[in-house]
C-alpha positions as CSV (number, residue, x, y, z in Angstrom):
1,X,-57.6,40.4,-13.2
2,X,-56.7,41.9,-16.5
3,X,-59.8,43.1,-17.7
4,X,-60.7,44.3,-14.4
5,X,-57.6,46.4,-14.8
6,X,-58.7,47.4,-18.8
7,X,-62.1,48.4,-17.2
8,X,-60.6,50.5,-14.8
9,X,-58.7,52.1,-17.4
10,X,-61.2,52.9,-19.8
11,X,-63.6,54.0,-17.1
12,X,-60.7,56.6,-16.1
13,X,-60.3,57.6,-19.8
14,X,-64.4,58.2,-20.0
15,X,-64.4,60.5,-16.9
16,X,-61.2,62.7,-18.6
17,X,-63.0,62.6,-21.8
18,X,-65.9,64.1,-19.8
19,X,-63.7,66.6,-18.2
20,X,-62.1,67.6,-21.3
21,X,-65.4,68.2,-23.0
22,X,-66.3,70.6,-19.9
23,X,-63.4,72.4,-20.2
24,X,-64.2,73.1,-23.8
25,X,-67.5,73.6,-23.3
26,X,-66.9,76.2,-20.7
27,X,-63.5,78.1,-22.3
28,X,-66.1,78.2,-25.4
29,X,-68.6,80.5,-23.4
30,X,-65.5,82.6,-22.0
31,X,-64.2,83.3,-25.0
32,X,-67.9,84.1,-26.8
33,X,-68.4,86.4,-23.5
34,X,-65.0,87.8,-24.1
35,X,-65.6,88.5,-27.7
36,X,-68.8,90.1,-27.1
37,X,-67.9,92.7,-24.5
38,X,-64.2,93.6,-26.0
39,X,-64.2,92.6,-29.9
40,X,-63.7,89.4,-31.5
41,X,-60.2,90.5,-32.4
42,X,-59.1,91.7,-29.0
43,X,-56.2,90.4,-27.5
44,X,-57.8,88.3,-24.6
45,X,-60.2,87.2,-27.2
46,X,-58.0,85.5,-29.8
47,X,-55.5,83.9,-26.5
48,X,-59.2,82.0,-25.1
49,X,-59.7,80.8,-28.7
50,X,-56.0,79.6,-28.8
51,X,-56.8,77.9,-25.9
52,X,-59.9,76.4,-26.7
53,X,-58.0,74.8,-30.1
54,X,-55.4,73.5,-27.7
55,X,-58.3,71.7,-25.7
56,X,-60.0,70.7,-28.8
57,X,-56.7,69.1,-30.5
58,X,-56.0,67.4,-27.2
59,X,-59.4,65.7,-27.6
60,X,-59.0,64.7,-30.7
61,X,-56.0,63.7,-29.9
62,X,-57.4,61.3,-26.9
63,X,-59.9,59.9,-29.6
64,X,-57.7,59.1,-32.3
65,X,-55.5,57.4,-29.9
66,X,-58.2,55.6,-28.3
């Protein structure tokens, strides 16, 4: 029962994994579309790319821990 249970678990940490990597993946191409149509030091342009660390640091995070 217990590594059915450890299974489960790491099959649910895979699948957030794989939807943290989308989500970085896809703020990546906002904020490239953002920097190419307003400036790379635009306002909108520099909050995506604070977001897109936050996701990347919460990876890491998730890795290290892991």
């Amino acid at each position: 029962m217990v590594k059915t249970e450890q299974v489960n678990i790491l099959q649910h940490t895979d699948v957030l994994q794989r939807e943290l990597l989308n989500q970085i993946e896809n703020m990546k191409q906002k904020m490239i579309k953002i920097g190419l149509n307003k400036g790379f030091n635009h306002r909108e342009t520099i909050k995506a790319s604070t977001e897109l660390d936050q996701l990347i640091y919460n990876y890491q995070i998730r890795n290290f821990i892991k």
